[in-house]
N, C-alpha and C positions, 0 to 999 in steps of 0.2 A: 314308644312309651309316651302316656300323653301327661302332659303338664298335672301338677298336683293344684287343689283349689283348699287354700290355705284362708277362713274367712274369719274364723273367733280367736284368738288370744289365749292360750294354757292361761289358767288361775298359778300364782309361784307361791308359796309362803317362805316368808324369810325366816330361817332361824339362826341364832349367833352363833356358830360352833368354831370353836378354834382350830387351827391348821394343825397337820401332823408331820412338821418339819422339823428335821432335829438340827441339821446343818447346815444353814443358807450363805453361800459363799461372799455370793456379789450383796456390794447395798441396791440393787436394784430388789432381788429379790426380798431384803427383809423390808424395805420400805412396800414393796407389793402384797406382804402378809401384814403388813399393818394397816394399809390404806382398805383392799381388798375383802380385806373378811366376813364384811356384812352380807356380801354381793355374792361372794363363788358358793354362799349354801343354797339358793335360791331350788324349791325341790317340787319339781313338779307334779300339781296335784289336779285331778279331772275324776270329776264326779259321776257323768255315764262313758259309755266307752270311746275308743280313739276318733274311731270314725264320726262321732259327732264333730269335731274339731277338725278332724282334715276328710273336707266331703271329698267320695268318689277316692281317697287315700290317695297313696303318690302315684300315681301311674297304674291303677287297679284295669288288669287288660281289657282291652275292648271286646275280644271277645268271651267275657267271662264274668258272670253274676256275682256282686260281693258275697262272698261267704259270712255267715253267720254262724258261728259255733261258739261251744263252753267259753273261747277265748275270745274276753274283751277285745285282745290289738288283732285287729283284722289280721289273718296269717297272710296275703297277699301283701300288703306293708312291711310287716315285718319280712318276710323273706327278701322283698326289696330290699328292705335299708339293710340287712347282712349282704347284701348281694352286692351292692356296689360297695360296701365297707371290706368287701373281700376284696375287691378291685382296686382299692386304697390302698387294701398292706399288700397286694402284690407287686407294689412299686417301692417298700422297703425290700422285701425278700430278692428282690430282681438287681436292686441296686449295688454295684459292685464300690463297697468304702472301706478296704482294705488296705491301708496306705502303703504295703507292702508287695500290692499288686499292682504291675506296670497298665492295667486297665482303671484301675481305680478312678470311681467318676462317670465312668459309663455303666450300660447294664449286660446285667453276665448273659443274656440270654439270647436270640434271634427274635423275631418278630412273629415267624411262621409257626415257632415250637414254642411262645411266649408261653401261653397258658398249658400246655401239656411239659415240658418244663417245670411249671409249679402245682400241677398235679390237679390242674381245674378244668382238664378237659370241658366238664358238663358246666361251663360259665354260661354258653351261651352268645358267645363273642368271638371277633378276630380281630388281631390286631391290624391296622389299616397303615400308622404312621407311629414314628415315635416325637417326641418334643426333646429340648437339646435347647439350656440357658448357658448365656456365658457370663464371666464374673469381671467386667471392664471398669464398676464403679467400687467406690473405695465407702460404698456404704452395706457393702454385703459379705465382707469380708470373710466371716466364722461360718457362714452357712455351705459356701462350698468346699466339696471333699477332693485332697489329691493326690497323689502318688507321691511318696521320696524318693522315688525315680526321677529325676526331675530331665533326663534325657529320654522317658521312656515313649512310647506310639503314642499314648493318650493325651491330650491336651489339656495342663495341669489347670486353664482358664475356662475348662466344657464340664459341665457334669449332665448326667441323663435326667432328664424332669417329671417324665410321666409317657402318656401315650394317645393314643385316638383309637379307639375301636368300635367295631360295626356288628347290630344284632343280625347273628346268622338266619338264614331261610328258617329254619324250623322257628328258633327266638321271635323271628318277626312277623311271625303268623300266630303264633300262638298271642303274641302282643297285641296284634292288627296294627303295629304299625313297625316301620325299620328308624330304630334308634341308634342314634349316636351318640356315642362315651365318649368324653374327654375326661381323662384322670392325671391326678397331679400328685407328685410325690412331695411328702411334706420332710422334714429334716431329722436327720438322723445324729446329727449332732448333740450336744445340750441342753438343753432348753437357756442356755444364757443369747443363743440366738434372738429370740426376742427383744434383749437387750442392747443389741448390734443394730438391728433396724427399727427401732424404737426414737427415730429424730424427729421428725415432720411430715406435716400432711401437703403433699404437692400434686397440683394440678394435673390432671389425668391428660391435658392437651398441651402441656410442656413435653409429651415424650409422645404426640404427633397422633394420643388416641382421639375419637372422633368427638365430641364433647357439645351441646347445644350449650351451654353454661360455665364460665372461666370459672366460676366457684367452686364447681366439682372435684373434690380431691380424694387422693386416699396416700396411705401410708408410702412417703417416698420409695424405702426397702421392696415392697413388694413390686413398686411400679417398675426399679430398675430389675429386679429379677425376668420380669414378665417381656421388657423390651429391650434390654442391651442385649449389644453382638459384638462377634470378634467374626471378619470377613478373612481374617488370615486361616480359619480353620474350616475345612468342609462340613463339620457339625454345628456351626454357629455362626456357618452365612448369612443366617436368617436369624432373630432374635424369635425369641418363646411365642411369640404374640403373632409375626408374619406366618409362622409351622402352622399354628391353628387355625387363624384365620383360612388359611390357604387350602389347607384338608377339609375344611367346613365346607367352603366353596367346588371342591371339587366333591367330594360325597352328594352334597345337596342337587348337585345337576345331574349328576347320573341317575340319583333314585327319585328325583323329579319326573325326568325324563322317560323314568319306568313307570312315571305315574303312582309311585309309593308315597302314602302317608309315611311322617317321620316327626321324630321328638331329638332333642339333643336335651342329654343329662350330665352335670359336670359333677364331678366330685374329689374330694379329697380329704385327708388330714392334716391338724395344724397350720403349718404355712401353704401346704395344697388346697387346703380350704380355703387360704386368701385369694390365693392364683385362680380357683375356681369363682370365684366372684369376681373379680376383676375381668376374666375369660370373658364369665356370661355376658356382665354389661358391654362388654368392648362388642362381642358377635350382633348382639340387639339392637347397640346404637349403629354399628354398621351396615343393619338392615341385610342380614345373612340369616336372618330364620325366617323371611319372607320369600315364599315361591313363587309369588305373582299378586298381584295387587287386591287377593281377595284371599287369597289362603294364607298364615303364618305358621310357624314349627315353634310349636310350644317349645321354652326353653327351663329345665330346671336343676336347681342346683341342692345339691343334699352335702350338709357341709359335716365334718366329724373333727369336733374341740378343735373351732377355728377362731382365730383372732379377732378385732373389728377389724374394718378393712380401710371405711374413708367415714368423710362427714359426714352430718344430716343430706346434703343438697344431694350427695352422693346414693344415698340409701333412697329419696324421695325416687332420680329419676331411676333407680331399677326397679324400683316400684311401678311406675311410669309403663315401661317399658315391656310390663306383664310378665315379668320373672319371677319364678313362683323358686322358694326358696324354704327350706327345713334345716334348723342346727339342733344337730346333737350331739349331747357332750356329758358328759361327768360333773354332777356338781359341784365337786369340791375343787375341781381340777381349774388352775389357774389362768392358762392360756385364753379361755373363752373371757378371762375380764380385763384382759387388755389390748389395745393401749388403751388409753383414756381413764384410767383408775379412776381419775378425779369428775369430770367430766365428760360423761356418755348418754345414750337415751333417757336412763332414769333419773339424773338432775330435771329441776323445773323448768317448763317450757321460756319462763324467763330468762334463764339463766343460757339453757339452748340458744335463744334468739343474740344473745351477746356472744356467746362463745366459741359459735359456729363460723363466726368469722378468721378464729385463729387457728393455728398450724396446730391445736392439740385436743380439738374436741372431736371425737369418733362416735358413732353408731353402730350397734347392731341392723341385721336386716333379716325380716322374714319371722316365719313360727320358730319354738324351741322344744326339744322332746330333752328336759335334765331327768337325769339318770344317777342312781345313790350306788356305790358300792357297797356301801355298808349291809344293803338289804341284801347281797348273795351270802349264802352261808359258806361259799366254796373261798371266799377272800379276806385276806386280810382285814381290819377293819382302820392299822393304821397301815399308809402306803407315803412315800415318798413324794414330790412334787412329780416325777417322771415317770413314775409306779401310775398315779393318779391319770397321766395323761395321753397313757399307751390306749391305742388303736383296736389290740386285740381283747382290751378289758371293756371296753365298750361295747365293741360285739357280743360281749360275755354276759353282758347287762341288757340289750336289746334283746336275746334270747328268751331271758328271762322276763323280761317287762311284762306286765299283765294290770298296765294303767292305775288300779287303786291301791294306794301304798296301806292297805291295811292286806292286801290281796299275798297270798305265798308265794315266794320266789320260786319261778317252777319252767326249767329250762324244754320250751315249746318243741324245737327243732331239736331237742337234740345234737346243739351242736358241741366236741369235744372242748372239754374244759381244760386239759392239758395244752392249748393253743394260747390258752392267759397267760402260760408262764414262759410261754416260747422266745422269749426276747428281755423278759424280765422276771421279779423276785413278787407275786402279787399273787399266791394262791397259799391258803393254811395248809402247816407242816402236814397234817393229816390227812391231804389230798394226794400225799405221797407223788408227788411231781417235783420232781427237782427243777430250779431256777434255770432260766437261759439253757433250759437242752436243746434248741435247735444251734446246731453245730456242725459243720462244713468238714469232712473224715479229713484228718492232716493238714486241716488249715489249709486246703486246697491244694499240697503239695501233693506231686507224684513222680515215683521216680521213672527215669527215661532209661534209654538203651547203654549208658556209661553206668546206670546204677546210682548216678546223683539225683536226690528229692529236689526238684523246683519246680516253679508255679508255671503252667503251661500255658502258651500263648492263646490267646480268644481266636478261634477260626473265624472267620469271614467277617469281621465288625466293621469291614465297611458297607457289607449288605443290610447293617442296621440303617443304613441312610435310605428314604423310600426315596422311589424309583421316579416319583412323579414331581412336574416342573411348580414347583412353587412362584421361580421369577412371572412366571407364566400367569397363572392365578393373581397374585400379588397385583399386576401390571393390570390385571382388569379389575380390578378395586381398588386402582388408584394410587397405592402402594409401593410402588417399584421406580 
């Protein structure tokens, strides 16, 4: 998949619409509906079609002429950005946060039957590695999920993060080239999470990342997610950051070695979309999408309603560093405007130049595709902050996108609408879909050979640990 070439700027118009929140708990959040409001209507307006804006689209295959048809947004794009936004929520669906299960924290699935498992045979993927963060600092508190088993197999201090996957033979012919996925699972908790790792911006080289520039920072929470470890558990010998690194490095020399062209694409939702940026930059400053001193592996990231991550100096060098990056998100949806309410890209370059200094002024990075709910006829028109900032309404919304907002909401693919409500309350009564039916038969209970209903034990989950030497890897890039 070859890098996306990101060159003009979406036109936003801003309009003042007030939020549709009836119940805001934390003063974090009403203080964010009141600071915020100008900023999260921002609605993206483009006068001829997508592709003018994103030349050559995000990865449009190599071997395969842009299509041109009725529909404005190149269908090769869009089916992209549903494709890996699929790959996104199959790290909620996978995720086992059942605090009544003695695995909770990990993921319910193998790695071999990952995607046949969740019914996506035809992804186009295999899973190669999983990721595996541990929770050591006392700044990340609310975001990790864990059993009230607290004697149970799983390690109340591991939760599963996401994964590493590789486009198969056919995927990578049909692309012309073998891609690499890194997917990040964003939180299932909340949304007061944001509030929990909402402190400061710290140095991306205080936690040993590679950094040309001591000013480089991003949001502490994210950094220690991405790098603490607990060595007392076999899933989190390694911190989030050594897992990737390590699979990059060993992927990149075999299919080097095969003489394969290759792209590494990262993605995620909400906090997986910070992880994903934070990812990119660390792989490109550590010179891991370089095959040899004349070839590099385009690197990009497609972020879905992610956060800001770090400062200007932070956004300049991923810039730097040829990292071609796409956020898309929900306009109304809140998460994509913080941190930084106050101070972010859109303050004056003056004010930038002073504030960039301190521990609280954040940046965006990269193009943005904002998306209305409003404009589906299948949703609600007022939704919840959590309504607004679900995975699977986005999808619902890029389906339907068709660039000029005077244009019909007119779902392209065909993809089911009934998937909007799958985890939440966000489709009109009249769609006759009931709220949160995706539902697990018995709460996962089954009864055994006594006749008693309990939650059966995960077969093999130590075969979720990949087989290959990371110290190994690690130790040739200086790491170990």
């Amino acid at each position: 998949m070859a890098a996306f070439k990101l060159n003009q700027p979406f036109v936003h118009r801003l309009q003042n619409q007030s939020l549709t929140n009836t119940n805001i708990k934390s003063n974090f959040n009403r203080q964010l509906k009141k600071s915020a409001q100008p900023l999260i209507t921002a609605t993206c307006i483009a006068s001829t079609t997508l592709s003018k804006y994103i030349e050559n689209t995000i990865t449009v295959d190599d071997n395969r002429k842009k299509i041109h048809g009725p529909d404005p947004m190149d269908p090769d794009l869009r089916s992209k950005l549903i494709r890996y936004g699929e790959m996104a929520q199959t790290c909620y669906d996978a995720f086992d946060n059942d605090p009544y299960s003695k695995y909770c924290g990990s993921c319910k699935f193998h790695p071999k039957t990952f995607f046949h498992d969740l019914a996506m045979d035809s992804s186009g993927y295999e899973i190669s590695s999983y990721i595996y963060s541990s929770n050591t600092s006392n700044l990340i508190p609310k975001f990790f999920i864990k059993s009230i088993d607290t004697e149970g197999p799983w390690n109340p201090m591991v939760n599963w993060m996401g994964y590493v996957a590789v486009s198969n033979d056919e995927t990578a012919k049909r692309l012309g080239r073998r891609d690499i996925a890194i997917v990040w699972r964003g939180t299932v908790t909340k949304l007061e999470w944001m509030e929990d790792l909402m402190n400061f911006l710290k140095p991306v080289s205080a936690q040993k990342l590679k950094s040309q520039d001591p000013t480089i920072k991003v949001m502490a929470g994210f950094l220690h997610i991405y790098t603490d470890k607990d060595q007392r558990c076999p899933y989190s010998k390694f911190s989030a950051r050594e897992q990737v690194l390590a699979e990059v490095t060993r992927l990149t020399k075999i299919y080097a070695q095969n003489g394969e062209k290759m792209s590494i694409t990262i993605t995620g939702h909400s906090l997986g979309s910070a992880l994903a940026t934070l990812s990119a930059y660390d792989i490109a400053e550590s010179n891991l999408d370089k095959v040899d001193k004349t070839e590099k592996i385009p690197i990009s990231v497609i972020s879905f309603s992610g956060p800001r991550v770090g400062n200007t100096r932070f956004k300049k060098r991923v810039e730097e560093l040829g990292i071609k990056m796409l956020r898309v998100f929900n306009i109304h949806d809140t998460v994509p405007n913080v941190p930084g309410v106050l101070f972010n890209e859109r303050t004056s370059s003056l004010i930038q130049s002073i504030a960039d200094w301190t521990t609280f002024f954040y940046s965006h990075i990269g193009e943005e595709l904002g998306l209305d709910h409003r404009r589906s006829p299948f949703v609600k028109e007022k939704l919840d902050f959590v309504s607004m900032h679900s995975l699977e309404l986005l999808l619902h919304l890029l389906d339907g996108y068709h660039e000029k907002l005077e244009s019909k909401f007119r779902l392209a693919s065909g993809r089911d609408i009934a998937l909007v409500n799958k985890d939440g309350d966000i489709l009109k009564q009249e769609c006759l879909i009931p709220p949160n039916w995706s539902q697990v038969e018995n709460k996962g209970l089954r009864k055994n050979q006594k006749g008693e209903w309990k939650l059966p034990d995960q077969r093999s989950i130590e075969d979720h640990l990949g087989p290959h030497d990371v110290e190994l890897h690690l130790r040739k890039l200086g790491l170990a």
